[in-house]
C-alpha positions as CSV (number, residue, x, y, z in Angstrom):
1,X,3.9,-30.8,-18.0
2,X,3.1,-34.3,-17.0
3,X,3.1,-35.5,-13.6
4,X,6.5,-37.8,-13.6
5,X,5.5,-39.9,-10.4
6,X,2.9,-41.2,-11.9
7,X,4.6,-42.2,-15.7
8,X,6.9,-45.0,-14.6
9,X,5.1,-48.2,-15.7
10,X,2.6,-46.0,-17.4
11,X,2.5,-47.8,-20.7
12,X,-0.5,-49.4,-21.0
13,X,-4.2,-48.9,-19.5
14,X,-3.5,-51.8,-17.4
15,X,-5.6,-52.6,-14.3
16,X,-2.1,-52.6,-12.3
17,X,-1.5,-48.9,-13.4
18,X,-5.0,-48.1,-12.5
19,X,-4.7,-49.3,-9.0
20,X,-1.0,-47.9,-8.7
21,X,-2.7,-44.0,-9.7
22,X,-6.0,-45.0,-6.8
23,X,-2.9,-45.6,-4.1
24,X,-1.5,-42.6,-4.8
25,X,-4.6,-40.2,-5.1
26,X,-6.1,-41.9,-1.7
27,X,-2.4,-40.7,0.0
28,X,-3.7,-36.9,-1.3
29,X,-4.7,-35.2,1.7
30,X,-7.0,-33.1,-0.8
31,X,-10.0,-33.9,-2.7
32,X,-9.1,-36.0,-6.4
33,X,-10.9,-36.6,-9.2
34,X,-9.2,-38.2,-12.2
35,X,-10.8,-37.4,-15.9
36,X,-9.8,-38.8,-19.6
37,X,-10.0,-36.5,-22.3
38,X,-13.9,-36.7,-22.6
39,X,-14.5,-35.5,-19.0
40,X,-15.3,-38.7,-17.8
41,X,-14.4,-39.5,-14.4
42,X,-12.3,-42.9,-14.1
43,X,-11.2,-42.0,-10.9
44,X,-11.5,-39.9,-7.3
45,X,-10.3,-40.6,-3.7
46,X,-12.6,-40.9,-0.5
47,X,-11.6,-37.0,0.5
48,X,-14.3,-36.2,-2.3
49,X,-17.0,-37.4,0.1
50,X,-16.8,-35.0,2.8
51,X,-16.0,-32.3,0.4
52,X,-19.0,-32.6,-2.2
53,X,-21.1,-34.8,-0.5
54,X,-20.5,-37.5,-3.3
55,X,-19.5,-41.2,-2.7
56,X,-16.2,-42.4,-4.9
57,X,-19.0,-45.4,-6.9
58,X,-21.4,-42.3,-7.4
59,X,-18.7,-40.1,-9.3
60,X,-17.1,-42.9,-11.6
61,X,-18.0,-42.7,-15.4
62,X,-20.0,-40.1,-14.5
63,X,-19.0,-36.3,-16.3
64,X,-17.2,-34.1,-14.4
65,X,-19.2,-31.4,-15.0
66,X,-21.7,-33.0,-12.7
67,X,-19.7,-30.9,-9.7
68,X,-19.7,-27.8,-11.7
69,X,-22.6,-25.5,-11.1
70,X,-24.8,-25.4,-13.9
71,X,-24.3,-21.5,-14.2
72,X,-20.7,-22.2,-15.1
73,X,-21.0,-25.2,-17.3
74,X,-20.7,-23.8,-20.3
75,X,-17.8,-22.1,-20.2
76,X,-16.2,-25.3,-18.2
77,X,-16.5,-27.4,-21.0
78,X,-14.6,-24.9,-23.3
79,X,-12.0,-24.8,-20.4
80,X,-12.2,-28.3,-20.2
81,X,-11.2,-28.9,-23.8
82,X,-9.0,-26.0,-24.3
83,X,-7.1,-27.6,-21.5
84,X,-6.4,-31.1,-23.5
85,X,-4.8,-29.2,-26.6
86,X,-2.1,-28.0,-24.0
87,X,-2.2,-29.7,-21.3
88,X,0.0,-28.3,-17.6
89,X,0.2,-28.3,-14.4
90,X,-1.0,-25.2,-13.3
91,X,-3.4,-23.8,-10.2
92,X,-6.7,-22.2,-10.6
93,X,-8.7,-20.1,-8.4
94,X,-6.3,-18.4,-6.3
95,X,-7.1,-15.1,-8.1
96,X,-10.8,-15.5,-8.1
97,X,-12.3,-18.7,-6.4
98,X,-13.8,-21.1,-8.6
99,X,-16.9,-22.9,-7.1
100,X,-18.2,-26.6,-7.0
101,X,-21.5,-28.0,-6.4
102,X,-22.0,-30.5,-3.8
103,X,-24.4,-33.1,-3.8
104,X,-27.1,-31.3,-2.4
105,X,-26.8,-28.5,-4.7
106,X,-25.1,-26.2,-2.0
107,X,-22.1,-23.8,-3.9
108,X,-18.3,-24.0,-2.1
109,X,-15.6,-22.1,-2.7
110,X,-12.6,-23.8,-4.2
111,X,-9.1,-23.8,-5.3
112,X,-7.9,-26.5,-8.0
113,X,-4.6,-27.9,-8.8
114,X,-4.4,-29.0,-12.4
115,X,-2.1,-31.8,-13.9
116,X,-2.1,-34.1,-16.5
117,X,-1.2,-38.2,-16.6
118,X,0.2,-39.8,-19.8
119,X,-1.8,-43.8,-19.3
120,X,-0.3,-45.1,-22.5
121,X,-1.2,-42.7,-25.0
122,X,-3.9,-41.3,-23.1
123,X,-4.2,-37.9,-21.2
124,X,-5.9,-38.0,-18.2
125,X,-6.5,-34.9,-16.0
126,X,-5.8,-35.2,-12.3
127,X,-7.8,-32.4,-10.4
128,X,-7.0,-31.8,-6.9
129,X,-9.6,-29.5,-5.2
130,X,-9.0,-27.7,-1.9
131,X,-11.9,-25.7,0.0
132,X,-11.2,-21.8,0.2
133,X,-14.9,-21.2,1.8
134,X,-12.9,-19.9,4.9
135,X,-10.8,-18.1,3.0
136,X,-13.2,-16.5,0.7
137,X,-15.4,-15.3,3.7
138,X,-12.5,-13.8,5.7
139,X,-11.1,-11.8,2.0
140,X,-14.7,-11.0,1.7
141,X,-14.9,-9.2,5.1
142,X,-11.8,-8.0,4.7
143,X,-12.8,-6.0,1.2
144,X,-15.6,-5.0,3.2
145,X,-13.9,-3.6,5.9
146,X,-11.4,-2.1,4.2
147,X,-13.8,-0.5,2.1
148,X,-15.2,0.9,5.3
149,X,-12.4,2.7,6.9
150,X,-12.1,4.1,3.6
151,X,-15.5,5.8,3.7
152,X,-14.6,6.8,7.0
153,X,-11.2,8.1,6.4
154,X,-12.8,10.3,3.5
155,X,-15.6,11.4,6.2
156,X,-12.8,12.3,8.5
157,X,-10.7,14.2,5.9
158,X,-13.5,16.1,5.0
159,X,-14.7,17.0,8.3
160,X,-11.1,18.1,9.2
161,X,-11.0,20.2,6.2
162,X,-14.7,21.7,6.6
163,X,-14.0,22.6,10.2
164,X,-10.6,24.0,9.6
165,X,-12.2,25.7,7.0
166,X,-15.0,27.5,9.0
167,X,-12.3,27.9,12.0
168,X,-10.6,30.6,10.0
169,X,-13.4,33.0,10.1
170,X,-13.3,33.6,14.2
171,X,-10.5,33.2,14.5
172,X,-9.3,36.2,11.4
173,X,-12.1,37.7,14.3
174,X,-10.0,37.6,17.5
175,X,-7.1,37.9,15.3
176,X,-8.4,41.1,14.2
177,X,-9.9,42.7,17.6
178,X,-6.5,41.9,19.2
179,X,-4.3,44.2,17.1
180,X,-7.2,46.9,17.2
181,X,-6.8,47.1,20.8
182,X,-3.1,46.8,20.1
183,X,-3.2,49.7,17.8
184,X,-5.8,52.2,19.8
185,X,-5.4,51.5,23.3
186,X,-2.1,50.1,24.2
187,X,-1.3,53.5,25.8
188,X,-4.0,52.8,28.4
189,X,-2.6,49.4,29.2
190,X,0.3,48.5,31.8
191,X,3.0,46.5,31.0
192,X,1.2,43.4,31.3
193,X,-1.8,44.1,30.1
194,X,0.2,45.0,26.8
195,X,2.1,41.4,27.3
196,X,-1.4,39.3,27.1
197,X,-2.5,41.2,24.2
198,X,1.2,39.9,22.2
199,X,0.0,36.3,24.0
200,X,-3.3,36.4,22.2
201,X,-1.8,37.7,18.7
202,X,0.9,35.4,18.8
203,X,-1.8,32.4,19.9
204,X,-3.9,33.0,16.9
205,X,-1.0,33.0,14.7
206,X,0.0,29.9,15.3
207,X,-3.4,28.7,15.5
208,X,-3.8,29.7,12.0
209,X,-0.5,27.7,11.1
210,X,-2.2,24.5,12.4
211,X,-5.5,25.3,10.6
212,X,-3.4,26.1,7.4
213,X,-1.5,22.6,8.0
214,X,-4.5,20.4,9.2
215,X,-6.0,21.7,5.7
216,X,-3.1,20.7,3.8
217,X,-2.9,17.0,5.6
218,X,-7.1,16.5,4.6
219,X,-6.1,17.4,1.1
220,X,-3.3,15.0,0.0
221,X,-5.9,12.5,-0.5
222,X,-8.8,14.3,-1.7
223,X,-7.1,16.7,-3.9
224,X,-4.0,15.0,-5.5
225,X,-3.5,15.2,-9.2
226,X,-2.2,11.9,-11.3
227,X,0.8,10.5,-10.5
228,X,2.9,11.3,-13.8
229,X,6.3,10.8,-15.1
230,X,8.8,13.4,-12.9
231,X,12.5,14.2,-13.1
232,X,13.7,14.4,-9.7
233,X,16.4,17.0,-10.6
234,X,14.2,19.1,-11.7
235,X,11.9,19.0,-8.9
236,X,14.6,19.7,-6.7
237,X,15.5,22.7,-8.5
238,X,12.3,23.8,-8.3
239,X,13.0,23.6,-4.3
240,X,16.1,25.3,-3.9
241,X,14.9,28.5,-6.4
242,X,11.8,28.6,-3.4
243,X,14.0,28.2,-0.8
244,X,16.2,30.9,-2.0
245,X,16.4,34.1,0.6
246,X,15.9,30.8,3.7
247,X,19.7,29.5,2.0
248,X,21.3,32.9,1.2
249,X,20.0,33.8,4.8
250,X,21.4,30.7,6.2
251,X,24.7,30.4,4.2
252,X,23.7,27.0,3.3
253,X,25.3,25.0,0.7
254,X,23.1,22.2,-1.1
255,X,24.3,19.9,-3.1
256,X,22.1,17.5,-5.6
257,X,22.9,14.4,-7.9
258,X,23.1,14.6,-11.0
259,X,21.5,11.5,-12.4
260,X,18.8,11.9,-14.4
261,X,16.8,9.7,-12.2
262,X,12.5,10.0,-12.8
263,X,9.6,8.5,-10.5
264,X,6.0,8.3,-10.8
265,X,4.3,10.9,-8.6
266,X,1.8,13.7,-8.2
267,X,4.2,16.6,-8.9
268,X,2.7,19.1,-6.9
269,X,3.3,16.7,-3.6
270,X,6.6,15.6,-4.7
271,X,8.0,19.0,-4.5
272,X,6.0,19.7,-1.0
273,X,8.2,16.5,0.2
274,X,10.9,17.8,-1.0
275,X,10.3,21.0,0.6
276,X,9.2,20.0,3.5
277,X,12.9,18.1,4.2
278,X,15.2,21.0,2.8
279,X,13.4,23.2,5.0
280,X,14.2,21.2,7.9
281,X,17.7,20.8,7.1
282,X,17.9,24.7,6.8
283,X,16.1,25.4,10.1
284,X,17.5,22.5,12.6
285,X,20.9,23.7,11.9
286,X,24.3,24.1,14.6
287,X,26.1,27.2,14.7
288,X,27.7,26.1,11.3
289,X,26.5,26.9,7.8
290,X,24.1,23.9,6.5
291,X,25.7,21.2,4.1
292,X,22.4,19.6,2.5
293,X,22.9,17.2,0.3
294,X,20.4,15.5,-2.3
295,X,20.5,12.2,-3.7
296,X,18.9,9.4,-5.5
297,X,19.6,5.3,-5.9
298,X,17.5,3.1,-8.0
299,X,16.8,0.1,-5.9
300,X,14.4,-2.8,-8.3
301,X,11.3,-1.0,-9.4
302,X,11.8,2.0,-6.4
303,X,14.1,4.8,-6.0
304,X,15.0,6.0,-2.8
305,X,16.0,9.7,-2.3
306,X,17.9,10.9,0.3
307,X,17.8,14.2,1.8
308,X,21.1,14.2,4.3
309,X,22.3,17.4,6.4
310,X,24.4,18.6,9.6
311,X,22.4,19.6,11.8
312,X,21.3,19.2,15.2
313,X,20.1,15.4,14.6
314,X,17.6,13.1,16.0
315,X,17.4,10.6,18.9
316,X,17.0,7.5,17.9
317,X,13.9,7.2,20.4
318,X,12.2,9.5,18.5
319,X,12.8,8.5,14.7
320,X,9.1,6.7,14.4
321,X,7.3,9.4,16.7
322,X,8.5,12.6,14.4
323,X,6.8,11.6,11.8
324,X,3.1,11.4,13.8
325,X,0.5,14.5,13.6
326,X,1.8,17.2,16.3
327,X,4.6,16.0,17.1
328,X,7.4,18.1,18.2
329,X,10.7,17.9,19.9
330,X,11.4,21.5,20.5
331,X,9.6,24.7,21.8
332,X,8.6,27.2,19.6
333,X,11.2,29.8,20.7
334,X,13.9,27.1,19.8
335,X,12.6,26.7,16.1
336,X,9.3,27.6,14.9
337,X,6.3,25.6,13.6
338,X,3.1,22.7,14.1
339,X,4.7,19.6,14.2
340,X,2.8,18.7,10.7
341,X,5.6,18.8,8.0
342,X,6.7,15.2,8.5
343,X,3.2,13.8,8.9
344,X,2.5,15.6,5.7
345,X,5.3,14.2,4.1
346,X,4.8,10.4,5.2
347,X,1.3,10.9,4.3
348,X,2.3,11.9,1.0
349,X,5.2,9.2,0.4
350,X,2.6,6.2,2.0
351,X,-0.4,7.3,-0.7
352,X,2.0,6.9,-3.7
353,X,3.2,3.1,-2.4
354,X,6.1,4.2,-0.8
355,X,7.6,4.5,2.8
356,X,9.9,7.3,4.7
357,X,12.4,7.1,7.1
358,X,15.2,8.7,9.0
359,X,18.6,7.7,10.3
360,X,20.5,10.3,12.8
361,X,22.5,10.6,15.8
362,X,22.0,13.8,18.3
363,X,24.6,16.7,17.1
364,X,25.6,14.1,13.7
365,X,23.2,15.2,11.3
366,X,20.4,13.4,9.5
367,X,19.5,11.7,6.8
368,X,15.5,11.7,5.7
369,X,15.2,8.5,2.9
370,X,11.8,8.1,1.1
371,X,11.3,5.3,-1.6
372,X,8.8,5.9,-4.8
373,X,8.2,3.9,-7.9
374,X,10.8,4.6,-10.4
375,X,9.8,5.0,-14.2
376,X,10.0,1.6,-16.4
């Protein structure tokens, strides 16, 4: 695609043309050097100075592989000429910087905007050339940083799941002990001494539900299978035939859609998400039998399922902390468990690309929404 601002009047290789294309490079705020089709420079603006070093009389008629490093030369000059048989405006070295070579030999970073001039006949290249060095250093210490929370998030996982691991064993221990002296002595114990003994069993068993949980959370990362092809439908049956005797008990009625909607996920952790929501919907329930309903809308390359129910509901002051480790709105006598199903689940949704919210009023219901990539 030629450059159209600089084509009217462009018929000949006039001198007048020529000084009408210097104007308009010196106006650039970038860096410009001006080729022909031999990668000769004919022209380039004062910015090239304090860029590469070069003064605008040193650069003219001089080959414009002179500011490529003589590592990348060679494949330049194929560039260079595969460029002529077609020609376009196009930008190169956002993806990967491309690097020039000053005048003192020093390497820079940059970006280069490509378009070509039609001088009577002629092609001429116009190259604008913009320093990324900045850029390039703060991507670079951002891979590198990035790359180190990973490690560390990896060391953390697996220190959570080795010390949850080897927390089991004392605590199967006390665990143990406790109903032993449950079992042979509790005739010798008063009232309360029989009370603290149900304290210590009942602490250990929900210790051993956090352990169990922390476990799970350190392996969604370290332990996930390939995300695959999966028909939602079917991993929601797969669900509700768990979940059985917790809906009979409940009197719960679920309802799912029946589009034969599929998403790219780990199976396994789809159908903990899943789960993880139904159950929910069955336990934070009113005096009423649970409606729990299912569904799925293809929204561009995500689908976004919705798990809705009418239950107790959800401040809206809490919608963003419920899903954080621990986290728990109720005491354990009012509905059981760690606080960890949500975190799990956002865990989960987050490592395949995704995102999961809520949307509830207290004593309205809610409705759980997670988004994952849909199958082309």
């Amino acid at each position: 695609m030629h450059d159209r601002s600089l084509q009217s009047g462009a018929h000949d290789n006039s001198a007048e043309w020529y000084i009408s294309l210097g104007q308009w490079i010196e106006a650039v705020p970038n860096a410009v050097v001006v080729s022909n089709s031999r990668g000769i420079i004919v022209l380039c603006n004062r910015e090239i100075e304090s860029l590469l070093g070069y003064s605008t009389n040193e650069l003219v008629n001089e080959s414009i592989d002179l500011l490529v490093p003589e590592r990348f030369r060679a494949d330049h000059v194929r560039k260079r000429s595969s460029y002529y048989d077609a020609p376009e405006s196009r930008r190169v070295g956002e993806a990967r910087p491309l690097f020039a070579r000053r005048k003192d030999g020093a390497e820079i970073a940059v970006e280069i905007t490509l378009s070509s001039v039609d001088s009577g006949g002629n092609i001429l290249v116009v190259s604008m050339i913009r320093d990324v060095s900045e850029r390039t250093r703060f991507e670079a210490a951002l891979e590198q940083r990035t790359r180190q929370l990973e490690q560390s998030n990896l060391e953390l996982q697996q220190f959570v799941y080795a010390a949850s691991h080897y927390l089991q064993e004392p605590l199967r221990i006390i665990t143990g002990y406790a109903k032993l002296l449950d079992r042979r002595y509790r005739e010798y114990f008063q009232a309360d001494g029989r009370e603290f003994i149900e304290f210590i069993v009942d602490g250990t068993a929900r210790m051993q539900e956090l352990i169990d949980d922390l476990m799970e959370f350190s392996r969604i990362g370290t332990r996930a299978k390939p995300s695959i092809p999966v028909r939602l439908s079917d991993a929601v049956e797969q669900v509700i035939s768990g979940l059985r005797p917790a809906i009979e008990e409940s009197g719960a009625t679920i309802s799912t859609d029946e589009g034969r909607m599929s998403v790219i996920a780990d199976e396994a952790q789809l159908v903990q998400v899943l789960r993880n929501l139904i159950s929910n919907a069955l336990k934070f329930r009113r005096r009423e039998p649970p409606v729990v309903t299912v569904s799925w809308l293809q929204q561009g390359d995500q689908v976004i399922v919705s798990v809705a129910d009418n239950g107790i509901g959800i401040e809206s002051r809490h919608h963003v902390r419920i899903f954080q480790l621990f986290q728990k709105l109720h005491t354990k006598r009012e509905y059981p468990g760690t606080g960890m199903g949500l975190a799990i689940c956002k865990r989960i949704v987050e490592r395949h690309g995704g995102r999961i919210w809520v949307t509830s009023d207290p004593g309205k219901g809610a409705t759980f929404q997670f988004s994952l990539p849909v199958v082309s």
